[in-house]
TORKOL-4160 file (C-alpha; in steps of 0.2 Angstrom, whole numbers, padded with zeros to 4 digits, m for minus):
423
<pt num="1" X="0171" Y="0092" Z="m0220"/>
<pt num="2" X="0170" Y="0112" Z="m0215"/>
<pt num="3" X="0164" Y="0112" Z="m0197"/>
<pt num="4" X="0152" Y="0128" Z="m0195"/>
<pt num="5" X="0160" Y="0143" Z="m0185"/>
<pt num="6" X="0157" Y="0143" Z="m0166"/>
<pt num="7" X="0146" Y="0159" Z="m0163"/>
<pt num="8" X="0143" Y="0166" Z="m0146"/>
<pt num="9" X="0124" Y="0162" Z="m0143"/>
<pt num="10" X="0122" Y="0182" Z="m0138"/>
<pt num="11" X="0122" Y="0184" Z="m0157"/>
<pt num="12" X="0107" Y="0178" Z="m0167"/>
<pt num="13" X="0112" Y="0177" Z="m0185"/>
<pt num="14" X="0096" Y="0171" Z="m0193"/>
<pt num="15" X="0086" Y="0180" Z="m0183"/>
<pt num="16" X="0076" Y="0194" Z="m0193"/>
<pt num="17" X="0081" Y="0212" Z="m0190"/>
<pt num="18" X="0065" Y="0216" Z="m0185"/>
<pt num="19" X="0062" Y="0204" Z="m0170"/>
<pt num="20" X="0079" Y="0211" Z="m0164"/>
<pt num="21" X="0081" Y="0224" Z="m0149"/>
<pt num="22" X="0090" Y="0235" Z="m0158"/>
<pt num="23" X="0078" Y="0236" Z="m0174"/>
<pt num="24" X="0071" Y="0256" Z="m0171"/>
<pt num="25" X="0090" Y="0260" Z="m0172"/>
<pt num="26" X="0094" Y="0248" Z="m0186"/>
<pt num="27" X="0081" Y="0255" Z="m0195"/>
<pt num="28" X="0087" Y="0273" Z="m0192"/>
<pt num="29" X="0106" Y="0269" Z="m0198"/>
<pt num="30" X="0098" Y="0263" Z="m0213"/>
<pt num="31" X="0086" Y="0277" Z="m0220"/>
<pt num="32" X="0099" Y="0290" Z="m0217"/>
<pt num="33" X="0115" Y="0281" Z="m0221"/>
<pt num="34" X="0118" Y="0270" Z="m0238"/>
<pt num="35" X="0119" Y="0254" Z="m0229"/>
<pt num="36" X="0104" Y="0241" Z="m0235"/>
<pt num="37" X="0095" Y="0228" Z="m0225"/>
<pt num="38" X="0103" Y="0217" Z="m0238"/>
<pt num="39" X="0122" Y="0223" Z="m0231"/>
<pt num="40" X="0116" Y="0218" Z="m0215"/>
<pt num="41" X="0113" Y="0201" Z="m0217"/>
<pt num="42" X="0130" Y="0189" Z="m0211"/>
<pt num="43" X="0140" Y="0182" Z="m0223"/>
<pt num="44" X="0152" Y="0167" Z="m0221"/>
<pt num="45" X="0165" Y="0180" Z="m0220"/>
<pt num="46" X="0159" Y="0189" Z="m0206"/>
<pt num="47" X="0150" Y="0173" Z="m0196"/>
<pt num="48" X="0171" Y="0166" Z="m0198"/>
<pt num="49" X="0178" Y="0185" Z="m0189"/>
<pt num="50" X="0164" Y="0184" Z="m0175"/>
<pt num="51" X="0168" Y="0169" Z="m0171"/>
<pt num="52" X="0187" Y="0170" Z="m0169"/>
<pt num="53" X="0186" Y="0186" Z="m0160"/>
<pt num="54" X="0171" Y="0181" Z="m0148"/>
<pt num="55" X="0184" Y="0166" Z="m0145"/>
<pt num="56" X="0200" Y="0179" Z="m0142"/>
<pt num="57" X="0206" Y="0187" Z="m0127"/>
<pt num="58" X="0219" Y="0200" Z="m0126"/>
<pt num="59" X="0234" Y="0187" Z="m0119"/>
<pt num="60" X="0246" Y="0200" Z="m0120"/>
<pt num="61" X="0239" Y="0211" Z="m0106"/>
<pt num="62" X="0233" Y="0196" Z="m0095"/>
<pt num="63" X="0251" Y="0191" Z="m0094"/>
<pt num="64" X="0254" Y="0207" Z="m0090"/>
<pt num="65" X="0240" Y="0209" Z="m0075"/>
<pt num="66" X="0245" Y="0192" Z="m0068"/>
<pt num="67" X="0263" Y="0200" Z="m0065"/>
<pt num="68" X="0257" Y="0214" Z="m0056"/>
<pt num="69" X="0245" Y="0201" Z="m0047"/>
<pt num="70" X="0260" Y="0195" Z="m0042"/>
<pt num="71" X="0272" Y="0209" Z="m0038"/>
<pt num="72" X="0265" Y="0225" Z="m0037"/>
<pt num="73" X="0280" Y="0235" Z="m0039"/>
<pt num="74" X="0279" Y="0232" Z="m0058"/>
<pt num="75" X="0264" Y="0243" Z="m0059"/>
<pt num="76" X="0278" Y="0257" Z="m0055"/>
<pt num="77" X="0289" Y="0251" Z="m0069"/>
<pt num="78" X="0273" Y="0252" Z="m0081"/>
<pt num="79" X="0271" Y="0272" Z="m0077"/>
<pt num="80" X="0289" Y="0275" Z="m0080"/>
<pt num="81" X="0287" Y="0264" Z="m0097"/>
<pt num="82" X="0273" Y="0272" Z="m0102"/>
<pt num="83" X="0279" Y="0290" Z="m0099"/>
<pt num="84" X="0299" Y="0288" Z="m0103"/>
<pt num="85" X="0301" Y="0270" Z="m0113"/>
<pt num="86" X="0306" Y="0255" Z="m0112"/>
<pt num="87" X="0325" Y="0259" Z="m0111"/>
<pt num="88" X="0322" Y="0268" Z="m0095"/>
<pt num="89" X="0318" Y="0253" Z="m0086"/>
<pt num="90" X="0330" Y="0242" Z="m0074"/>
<pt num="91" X="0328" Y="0225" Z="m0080"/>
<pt num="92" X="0309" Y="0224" Z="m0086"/>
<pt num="93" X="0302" Y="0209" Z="m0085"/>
<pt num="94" X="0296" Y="0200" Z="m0102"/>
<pt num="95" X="0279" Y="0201" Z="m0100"/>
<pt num="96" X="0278" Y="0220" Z="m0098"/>
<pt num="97" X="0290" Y="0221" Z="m0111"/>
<pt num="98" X="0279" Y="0214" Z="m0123"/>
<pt num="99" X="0266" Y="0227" Z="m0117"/>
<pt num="100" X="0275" Y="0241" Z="m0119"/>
<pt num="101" X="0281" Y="0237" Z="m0136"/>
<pt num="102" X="0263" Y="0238" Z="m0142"/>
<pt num="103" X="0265" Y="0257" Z="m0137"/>
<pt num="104" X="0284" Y="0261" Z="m0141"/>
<pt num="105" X="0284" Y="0254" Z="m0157"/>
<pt num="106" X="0268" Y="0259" Z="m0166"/>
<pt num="107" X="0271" Y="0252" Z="m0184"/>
<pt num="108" X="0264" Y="0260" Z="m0200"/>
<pt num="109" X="0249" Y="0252" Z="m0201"/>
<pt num="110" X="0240" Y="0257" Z="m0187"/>
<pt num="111" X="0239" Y="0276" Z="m0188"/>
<pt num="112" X="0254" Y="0284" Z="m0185"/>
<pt num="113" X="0258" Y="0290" Z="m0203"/>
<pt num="114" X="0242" Y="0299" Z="m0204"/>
<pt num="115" X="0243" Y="0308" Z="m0189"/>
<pt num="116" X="0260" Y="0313" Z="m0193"/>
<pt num="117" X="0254" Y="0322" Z="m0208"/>
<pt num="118" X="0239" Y="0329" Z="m0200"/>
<pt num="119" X="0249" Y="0336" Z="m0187"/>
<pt num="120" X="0262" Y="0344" Z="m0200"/>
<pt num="121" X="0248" Y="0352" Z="m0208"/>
<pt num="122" X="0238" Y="0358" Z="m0192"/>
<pt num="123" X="0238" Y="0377" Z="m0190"/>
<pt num="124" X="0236" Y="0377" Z="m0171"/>
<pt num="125" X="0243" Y="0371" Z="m0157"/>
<pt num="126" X="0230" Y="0359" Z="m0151"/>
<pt num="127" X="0217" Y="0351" Z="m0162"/>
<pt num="128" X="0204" Y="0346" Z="m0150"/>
<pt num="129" X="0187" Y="0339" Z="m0159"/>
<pt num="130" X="0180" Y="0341" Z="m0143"/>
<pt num="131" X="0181" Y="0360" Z="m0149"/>
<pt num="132" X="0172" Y="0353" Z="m0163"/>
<pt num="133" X="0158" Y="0346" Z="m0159"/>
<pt num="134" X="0149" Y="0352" Z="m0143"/>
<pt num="135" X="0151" Y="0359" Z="m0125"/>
<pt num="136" X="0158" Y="0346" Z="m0112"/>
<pt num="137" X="0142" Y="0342" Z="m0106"/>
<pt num="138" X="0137" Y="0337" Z="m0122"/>
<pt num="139" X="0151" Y="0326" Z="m0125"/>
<pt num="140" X="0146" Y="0319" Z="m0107"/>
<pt num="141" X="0131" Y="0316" Z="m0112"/>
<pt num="142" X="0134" Y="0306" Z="m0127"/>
<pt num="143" X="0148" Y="0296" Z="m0116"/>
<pt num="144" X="0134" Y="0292" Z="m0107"/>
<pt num="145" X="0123" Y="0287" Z="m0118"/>
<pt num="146" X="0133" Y="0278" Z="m0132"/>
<pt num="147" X="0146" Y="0270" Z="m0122"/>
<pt num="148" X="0139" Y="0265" Z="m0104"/>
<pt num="149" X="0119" Y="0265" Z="m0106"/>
<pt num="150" X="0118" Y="0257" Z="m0123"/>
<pt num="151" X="0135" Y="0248" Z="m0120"/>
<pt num="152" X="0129" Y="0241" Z="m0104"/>
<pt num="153" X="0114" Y="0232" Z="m0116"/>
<pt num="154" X="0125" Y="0224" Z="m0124"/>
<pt num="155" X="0126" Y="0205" Z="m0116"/>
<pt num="156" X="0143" Y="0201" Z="m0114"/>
<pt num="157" X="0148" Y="0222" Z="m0113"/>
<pt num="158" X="0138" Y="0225" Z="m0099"/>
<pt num="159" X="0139" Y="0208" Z="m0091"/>
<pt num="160" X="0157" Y="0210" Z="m0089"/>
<pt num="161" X="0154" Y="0229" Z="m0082"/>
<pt num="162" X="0143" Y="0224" Z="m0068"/>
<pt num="163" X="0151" Y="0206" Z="m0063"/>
<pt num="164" X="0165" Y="0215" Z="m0058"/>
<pt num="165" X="0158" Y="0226" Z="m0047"/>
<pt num="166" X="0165" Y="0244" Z="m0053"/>
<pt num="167" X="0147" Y="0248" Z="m0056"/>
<pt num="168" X="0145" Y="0249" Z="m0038"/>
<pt num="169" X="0157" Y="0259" Z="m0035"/>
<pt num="170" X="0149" Y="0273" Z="m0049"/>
<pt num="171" X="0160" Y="0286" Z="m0040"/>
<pt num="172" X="0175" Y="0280" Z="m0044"/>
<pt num="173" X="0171" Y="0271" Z="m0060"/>
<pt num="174" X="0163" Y="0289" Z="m0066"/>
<pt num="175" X="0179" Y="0299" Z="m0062"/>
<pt num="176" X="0189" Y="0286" Z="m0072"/>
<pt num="177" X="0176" Y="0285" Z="m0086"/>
<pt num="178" X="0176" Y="0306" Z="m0089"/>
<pt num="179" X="0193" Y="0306" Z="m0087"/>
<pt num="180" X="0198" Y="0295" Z="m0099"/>
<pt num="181" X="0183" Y="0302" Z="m0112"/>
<pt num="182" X="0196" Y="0320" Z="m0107"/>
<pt num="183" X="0212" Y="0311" Z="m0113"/>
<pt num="184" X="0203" Y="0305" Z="m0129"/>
<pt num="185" X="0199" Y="0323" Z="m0136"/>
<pt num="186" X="0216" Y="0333" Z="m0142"/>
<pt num="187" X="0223" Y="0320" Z="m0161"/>
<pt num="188" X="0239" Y="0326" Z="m0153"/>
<pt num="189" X="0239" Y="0318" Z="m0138"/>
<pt num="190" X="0239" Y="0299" Z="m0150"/>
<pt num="191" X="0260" Y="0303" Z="m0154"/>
<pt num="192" X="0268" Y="0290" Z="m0143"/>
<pt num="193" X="0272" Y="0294" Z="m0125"/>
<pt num="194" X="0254" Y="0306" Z="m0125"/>
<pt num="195" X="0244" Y="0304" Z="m0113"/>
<pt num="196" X="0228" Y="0296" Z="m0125"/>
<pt num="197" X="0240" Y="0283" Z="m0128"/>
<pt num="198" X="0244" Y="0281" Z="m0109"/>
<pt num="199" X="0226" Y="0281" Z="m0104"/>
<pt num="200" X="0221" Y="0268" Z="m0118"/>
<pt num="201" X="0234" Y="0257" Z="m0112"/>
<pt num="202" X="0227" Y="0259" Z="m0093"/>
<pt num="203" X="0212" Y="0255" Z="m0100"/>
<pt num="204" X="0218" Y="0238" Z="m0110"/>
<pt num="205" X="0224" Y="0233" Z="m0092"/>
<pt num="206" X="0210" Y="0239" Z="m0081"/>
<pt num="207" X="0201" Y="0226" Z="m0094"/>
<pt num="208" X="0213" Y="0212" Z="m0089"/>
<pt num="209" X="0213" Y="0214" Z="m0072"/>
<pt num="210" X="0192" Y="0214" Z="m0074"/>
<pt num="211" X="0193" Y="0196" Z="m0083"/>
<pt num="212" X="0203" Y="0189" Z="m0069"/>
<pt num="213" X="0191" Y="0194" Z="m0057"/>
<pt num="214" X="0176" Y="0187" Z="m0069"/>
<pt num="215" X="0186" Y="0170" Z="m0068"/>
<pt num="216" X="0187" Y="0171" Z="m0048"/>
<pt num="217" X="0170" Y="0173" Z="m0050"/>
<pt num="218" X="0163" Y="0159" Z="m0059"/>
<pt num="219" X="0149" Y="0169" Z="m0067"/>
<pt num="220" X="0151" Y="0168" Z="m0083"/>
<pt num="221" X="0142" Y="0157" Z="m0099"/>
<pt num="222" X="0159" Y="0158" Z="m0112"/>
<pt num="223" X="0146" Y="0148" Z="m0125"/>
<pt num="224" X="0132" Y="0164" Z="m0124"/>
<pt num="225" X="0144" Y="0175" Z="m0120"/>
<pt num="226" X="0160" Y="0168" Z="m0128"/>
<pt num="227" X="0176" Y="0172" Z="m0120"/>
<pt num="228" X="0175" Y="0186" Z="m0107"/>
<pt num="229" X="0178" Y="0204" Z="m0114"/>
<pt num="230" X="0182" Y="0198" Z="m0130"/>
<pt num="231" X="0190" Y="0205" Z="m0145"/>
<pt num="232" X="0171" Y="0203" Z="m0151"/>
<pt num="233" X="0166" Y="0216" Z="m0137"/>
<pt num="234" X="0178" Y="0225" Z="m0137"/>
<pt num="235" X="0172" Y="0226" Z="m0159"/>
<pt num="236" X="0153" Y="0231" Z="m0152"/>
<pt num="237" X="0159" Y="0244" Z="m0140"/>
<pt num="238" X="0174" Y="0251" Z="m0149"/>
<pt num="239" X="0165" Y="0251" Z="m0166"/>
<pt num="240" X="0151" Y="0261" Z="m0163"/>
<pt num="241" X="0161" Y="0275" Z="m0161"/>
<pt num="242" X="0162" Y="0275" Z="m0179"/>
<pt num="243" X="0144" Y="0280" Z="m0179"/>
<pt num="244" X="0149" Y="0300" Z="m0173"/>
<pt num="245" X="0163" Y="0297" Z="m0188"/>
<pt num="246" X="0147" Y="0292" Z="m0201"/>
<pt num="247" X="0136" Y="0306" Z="m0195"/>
<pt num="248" X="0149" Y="0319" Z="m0194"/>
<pt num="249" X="0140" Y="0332" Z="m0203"/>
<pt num="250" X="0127" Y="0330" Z="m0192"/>
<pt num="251" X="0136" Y="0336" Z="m0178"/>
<pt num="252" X="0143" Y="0350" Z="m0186"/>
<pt num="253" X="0159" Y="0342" Z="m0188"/>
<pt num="254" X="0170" Y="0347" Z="m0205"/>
<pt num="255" X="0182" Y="0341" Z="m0216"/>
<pt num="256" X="0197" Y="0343" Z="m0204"/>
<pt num="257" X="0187" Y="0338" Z="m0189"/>
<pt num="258" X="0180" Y="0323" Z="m0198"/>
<pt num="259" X="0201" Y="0319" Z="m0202"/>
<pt num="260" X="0205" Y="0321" Z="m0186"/>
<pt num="261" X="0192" Y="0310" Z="m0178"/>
<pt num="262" X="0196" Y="0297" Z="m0191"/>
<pt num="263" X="0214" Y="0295" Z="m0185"/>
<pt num="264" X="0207" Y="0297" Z="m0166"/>
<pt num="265" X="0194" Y="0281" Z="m0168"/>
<pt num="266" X="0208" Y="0271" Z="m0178"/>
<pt num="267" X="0221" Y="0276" Z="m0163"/>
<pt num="268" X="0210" Y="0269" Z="m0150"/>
<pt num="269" X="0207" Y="0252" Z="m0157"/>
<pt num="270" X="0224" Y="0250" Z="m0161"/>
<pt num="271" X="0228" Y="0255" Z="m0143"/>
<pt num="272" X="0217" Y="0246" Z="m0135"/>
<pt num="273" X="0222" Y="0231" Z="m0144"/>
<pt num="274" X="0209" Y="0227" Z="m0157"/>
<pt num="275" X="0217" Y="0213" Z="m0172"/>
<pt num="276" X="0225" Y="0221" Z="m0186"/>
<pt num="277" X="0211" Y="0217" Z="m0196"/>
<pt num="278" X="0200" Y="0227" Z="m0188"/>
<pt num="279" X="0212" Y="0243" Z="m0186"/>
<pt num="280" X="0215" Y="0243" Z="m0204"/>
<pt num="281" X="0199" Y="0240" Z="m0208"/>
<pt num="282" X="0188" Y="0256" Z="m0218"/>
<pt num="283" X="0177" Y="0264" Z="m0208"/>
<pt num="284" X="0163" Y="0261" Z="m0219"/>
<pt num="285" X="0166" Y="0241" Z="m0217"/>
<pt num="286" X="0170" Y="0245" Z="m0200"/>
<pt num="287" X="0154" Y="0254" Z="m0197"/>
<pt num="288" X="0143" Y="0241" Z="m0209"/>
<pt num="289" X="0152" Y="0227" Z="m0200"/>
<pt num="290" X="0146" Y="0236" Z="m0182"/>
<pt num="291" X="0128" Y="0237" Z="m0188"/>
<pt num="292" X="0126" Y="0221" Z="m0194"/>
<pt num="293" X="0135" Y="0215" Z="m0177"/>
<pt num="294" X="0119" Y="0226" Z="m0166"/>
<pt num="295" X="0107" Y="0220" Z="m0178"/>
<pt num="296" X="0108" Y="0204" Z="m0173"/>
<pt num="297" X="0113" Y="0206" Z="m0156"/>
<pt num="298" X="0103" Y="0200" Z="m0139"/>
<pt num="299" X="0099" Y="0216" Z="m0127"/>
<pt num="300" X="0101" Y="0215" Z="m0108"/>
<pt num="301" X="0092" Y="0228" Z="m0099"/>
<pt num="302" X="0095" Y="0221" Z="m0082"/>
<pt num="303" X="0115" Y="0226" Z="m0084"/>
<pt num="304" X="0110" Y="0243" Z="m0093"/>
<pt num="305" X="0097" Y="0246" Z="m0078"/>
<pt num="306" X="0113" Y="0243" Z="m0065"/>
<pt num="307" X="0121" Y="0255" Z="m0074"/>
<pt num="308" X="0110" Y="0270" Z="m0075"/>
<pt num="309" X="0108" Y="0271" Z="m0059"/>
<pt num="310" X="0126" Y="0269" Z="m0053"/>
<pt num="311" X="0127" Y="0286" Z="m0067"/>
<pt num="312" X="0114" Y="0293" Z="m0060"/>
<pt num="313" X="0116" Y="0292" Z="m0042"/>
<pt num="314" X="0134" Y="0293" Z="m0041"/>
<pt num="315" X="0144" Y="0306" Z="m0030"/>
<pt num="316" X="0155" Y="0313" Z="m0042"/>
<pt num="317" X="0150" Y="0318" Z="m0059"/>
<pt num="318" X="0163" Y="0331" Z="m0063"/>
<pt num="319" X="0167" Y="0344" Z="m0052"/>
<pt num="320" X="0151" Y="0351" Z="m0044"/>
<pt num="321" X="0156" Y="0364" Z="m0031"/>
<pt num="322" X="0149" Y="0377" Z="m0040"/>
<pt num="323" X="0134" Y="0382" Z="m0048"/>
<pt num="324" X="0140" Y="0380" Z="m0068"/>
<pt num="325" X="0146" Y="0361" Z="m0061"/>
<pt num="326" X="0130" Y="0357" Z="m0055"/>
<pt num="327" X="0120" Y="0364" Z="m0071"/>
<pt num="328" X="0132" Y="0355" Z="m0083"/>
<pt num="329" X="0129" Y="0338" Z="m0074"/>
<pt num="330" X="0111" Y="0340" Z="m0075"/>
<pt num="331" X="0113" Y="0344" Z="m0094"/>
<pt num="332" X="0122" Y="0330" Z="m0096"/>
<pt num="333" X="0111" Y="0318" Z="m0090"/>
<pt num="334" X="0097" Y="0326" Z="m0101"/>
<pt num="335" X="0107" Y="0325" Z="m0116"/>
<pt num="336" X="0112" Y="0306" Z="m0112"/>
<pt num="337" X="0093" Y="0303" Z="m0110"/>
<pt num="338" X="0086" Y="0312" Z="m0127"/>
<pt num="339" X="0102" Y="0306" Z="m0137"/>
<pt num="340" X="0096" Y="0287" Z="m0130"/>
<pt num="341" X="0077" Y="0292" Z="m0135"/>
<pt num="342" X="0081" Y="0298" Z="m0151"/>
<pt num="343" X="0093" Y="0287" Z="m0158"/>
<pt num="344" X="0089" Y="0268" Z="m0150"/>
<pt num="345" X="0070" Y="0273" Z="m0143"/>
<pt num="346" X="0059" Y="0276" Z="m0131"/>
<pt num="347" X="0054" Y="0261" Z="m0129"/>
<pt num="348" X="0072" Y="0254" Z="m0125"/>
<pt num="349" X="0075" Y="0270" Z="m0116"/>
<pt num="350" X="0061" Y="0266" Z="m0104"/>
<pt num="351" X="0067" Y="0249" Z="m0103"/>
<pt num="352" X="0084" Y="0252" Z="m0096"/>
<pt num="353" X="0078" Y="0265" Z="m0082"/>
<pt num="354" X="0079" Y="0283" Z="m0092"/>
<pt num="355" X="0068" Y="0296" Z="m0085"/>
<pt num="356" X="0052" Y="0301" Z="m0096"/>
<pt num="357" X="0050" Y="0316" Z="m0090"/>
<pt num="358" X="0063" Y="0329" Z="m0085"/>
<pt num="359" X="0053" Y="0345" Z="m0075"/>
<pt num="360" X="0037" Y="0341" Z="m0083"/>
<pt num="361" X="0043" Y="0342" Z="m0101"/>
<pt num="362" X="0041" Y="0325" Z="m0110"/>
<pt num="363" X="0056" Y="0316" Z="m0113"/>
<pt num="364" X="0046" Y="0304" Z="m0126"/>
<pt num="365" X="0040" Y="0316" Z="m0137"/>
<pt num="366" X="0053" Y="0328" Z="m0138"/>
<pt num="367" X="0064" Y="0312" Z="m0145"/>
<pt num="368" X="0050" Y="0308" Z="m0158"/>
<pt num="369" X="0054" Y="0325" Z="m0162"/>
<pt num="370" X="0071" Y="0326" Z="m0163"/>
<pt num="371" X="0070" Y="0309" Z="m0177"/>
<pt num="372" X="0055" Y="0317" Z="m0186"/>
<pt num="373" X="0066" Y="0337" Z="m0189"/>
<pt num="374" X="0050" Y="0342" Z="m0202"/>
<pt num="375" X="0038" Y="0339" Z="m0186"/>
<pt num="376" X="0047" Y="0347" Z="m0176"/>
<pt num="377" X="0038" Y="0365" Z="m0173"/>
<pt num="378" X="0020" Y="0355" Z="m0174"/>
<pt num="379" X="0026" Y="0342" Z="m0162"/>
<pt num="380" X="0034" Y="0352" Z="m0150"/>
<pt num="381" X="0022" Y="0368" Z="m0151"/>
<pt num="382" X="0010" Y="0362" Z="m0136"/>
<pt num="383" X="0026" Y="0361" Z="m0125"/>
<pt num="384" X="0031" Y="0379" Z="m0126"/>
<pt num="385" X="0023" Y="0387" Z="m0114"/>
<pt num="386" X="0025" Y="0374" Z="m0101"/>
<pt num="387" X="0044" Y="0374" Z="m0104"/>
<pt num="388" X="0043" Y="0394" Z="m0102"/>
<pt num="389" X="0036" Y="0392" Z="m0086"/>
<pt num="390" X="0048" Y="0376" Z="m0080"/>
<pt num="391" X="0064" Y="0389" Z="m0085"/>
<pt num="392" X="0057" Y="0403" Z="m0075"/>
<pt num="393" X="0059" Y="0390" Z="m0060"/>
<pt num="394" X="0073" Y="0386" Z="m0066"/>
<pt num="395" X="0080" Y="0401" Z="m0065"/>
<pt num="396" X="0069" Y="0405" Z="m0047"/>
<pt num="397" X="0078" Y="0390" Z="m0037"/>
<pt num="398" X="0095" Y="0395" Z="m0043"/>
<pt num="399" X="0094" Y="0411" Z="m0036"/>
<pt num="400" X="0088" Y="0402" Z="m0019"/>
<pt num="401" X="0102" Y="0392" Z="m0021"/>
<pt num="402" X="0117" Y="0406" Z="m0022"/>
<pt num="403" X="0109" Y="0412" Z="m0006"/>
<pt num="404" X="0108" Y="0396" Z="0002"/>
<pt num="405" X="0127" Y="0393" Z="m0005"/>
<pt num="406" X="0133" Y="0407" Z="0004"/>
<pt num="407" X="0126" Y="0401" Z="0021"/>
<pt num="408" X="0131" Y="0382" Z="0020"/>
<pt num="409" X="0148" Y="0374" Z="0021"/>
<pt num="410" X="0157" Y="0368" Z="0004"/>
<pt num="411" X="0155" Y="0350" Z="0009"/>
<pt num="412" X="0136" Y="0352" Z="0008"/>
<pt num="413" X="0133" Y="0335" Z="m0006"/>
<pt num="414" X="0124" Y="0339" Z="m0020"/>
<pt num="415" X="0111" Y="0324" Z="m0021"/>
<pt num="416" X="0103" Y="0330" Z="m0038"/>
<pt num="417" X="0103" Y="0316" Z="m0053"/>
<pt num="418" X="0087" Y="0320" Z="m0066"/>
<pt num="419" X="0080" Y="0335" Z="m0056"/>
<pt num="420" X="0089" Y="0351" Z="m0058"/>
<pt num="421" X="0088" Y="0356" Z="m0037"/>
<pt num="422" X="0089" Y="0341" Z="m0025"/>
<pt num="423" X="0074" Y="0344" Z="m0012"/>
């Protein structure tokens, strides 16, 4: 007799899509995209994939962190691997080996061919979709918003991301996050030995070396959670980067941009070590297979709270020694707060520790906007002069600040987080 699949209790199948914490968005991907309610329910297929990926972890690179556990020196031998090969190496050990080979020999089916074409057929020297898209702080922002506030309320995702304890450390944890966002932008930088490639391979590490510390631990329920950072986590936080590839357009993106992002999001599951099932998996399945995952998925706004605060109090946040720095930081911690209030809600928003208001304007109503475009003007109209007057003091206190800057020592810290001046 067919014994059902084991599913991580963080993952209600049967319950409806509208008793879920994710419903406002759920509801959102569908009346703009062509997925159906009816896609959304889980078939035996998909029940099957979740649970062997909720039940996999990446063996591979925990061999590879219990080596460098044990003798640090191979952590050395990794950075020469990664920037000049394997054949450079004095005797590698097997177990870093086997990692390195994941990076050195990139076969056909992961995305390699495709990028080789696009690259034949690129006009400039650099094809950055950042360029494409938005100013860094809007990239920040969505960072922000997509992969760390919403990830972070994600049961096992964020559980795993404050367990360890990186959240306190927010400094730290910010200058590696933005940094690796950074390596992520130029398709380029995906041919073997670039440096996306060696950042995603940190990454798949800096994962390993968090499981082991989960183990030491002891906190960790694998029957809700199932195994700790999954394949199945690493699916709900690596898949929903297929959503800024579904909603190009809206971004402004076009038909080489969308190509290019296409090859970047299929790169970084490969190299982060997602099954091959998932890497050559269409984007469309990938994206209704992501949906259906979130639609059916617990929330946990206790990790999400932890972690936007540690964003929003943290020390560094780019670098913010000069006026511009310190404006764009602000602007990406509005953007991170009205892309969460638009696309997920307010009500979730409010739940995980967002500011509603941001210098008197109202966060809330200003995302009802932004999801309601033919309201806009009515909607927004009893705001305008307020948000006149709040830019004229705006633009006041960063006139008393260039003063003030001259007068006062570079190592002055700038304590601002949701308010534009620190008082």
């Amino acid at each position: 007799m067919k014994t059902s699949p084991r599913i991580p209790k963080q993952f209600k199948a049967y319950r409806a899509i509208s008793d879920g914490p994710f419903a406002y968005w759920v509801d959102g991907i569908v009346s703009s995209s062509n997925l159906t309610m009816a896609d959304l329910k889980p078939t035996e297929k998909d029940l099957e994939l979740i649970s062997r990926l909720a039940y996999q972890r990446d063996e591979v690179g925990d061999r590879l962190a219990a080596l460098i556990l044990k003798d640090h020196r191979v952590a050395k031998q990794l950075d020469q691997g990664l920037d000049k090969g394997i054949a450079s190496l004095d005797n590698p050990a097997p177990e870093l080996v086997k990692f390195l080979e994941h990076y050195e020999n990139i076969p056909d089916w992961a995305y390699l061919p495709d990028l080789k074409k696009f690259v034949l057929c690129s006009r400039s020297e650099n094809v950055s979709i950042a360029k494409k898209i938005a100013p860094p702080f809007f990239l920040d922002g969505f960072a922000m918003a997509a992969g760390f506030f919403i990830g972070a309320n994600y049961p096992g995702v964020g559980h795993s991301i404050v367990s360890t304890g990186s959240v306190a450390r927010g400094s730290i944890r910010m200058n590696q996050t933005m940094q690796y966002v950074d390596d992520m932008m130029n398709v380029k930088d995906f041919q073997p030995f670039g440096k996306a490639v060696r950042s995603n391979a940190k990454v798949r590490l800096a994962h390993a070396f968090a499981r082991t510390q989960i183990v030491r631990a002891g906190k960790w329920d694998v029957d809700y959670y199932g195994e700790i950072i999954s394949e199945f986590d690493n699916l709900i936080f690596l898949s929903g980067l297929t959503y800024l590839y579904t909603f190009a357009g809206k971004f402004g993106i076009r038909k080489r941009g969308k190509q290019a992002l296409k090859i970047q999001l299929k790169a970084m599951q490969y190299l982060l070590g997602a099954p091959k099932e998932l890497v050559t998996m269409s984007l469309e399945d990938n994206m209704r297979l992501f949906v259906m995952v979130v639609a059916h998925l617990d929330d946990s706004p206790h990790t999400a709270r932890q972690v936007v605060r540690a964003f929003q109090n943290n020390t560094y946040f780019r670098p913010t020694d000069t006026l511009g720095g310190k404006v764009k930081r602000e602007l990406s911690f509005l953007t991170a707060n009205l892309f969460s209030r638009t696309f997920w809600g307010n009500g979730m928003a409010d739940e995980i520790g967002l500011n509603k208001t941001y210098y008197g304007l109202p966060l809330n109503t200003i995302a009802d906007a932004l999801s309601e475009p033919p309201t806009i003007a009515a909607k927004l109209s009893p705001y305008i002069i307020n948000a006149g007057v709040q830019m004229i003091g705006f633009a006041q206190s960063i006139a008393r600040l260039r003063k003030k800057t001259k007068m006062e020592s570079d190592t002055t810290p700038y304590r601002g987080s949701f308010n534009v001046i620190a008082k």
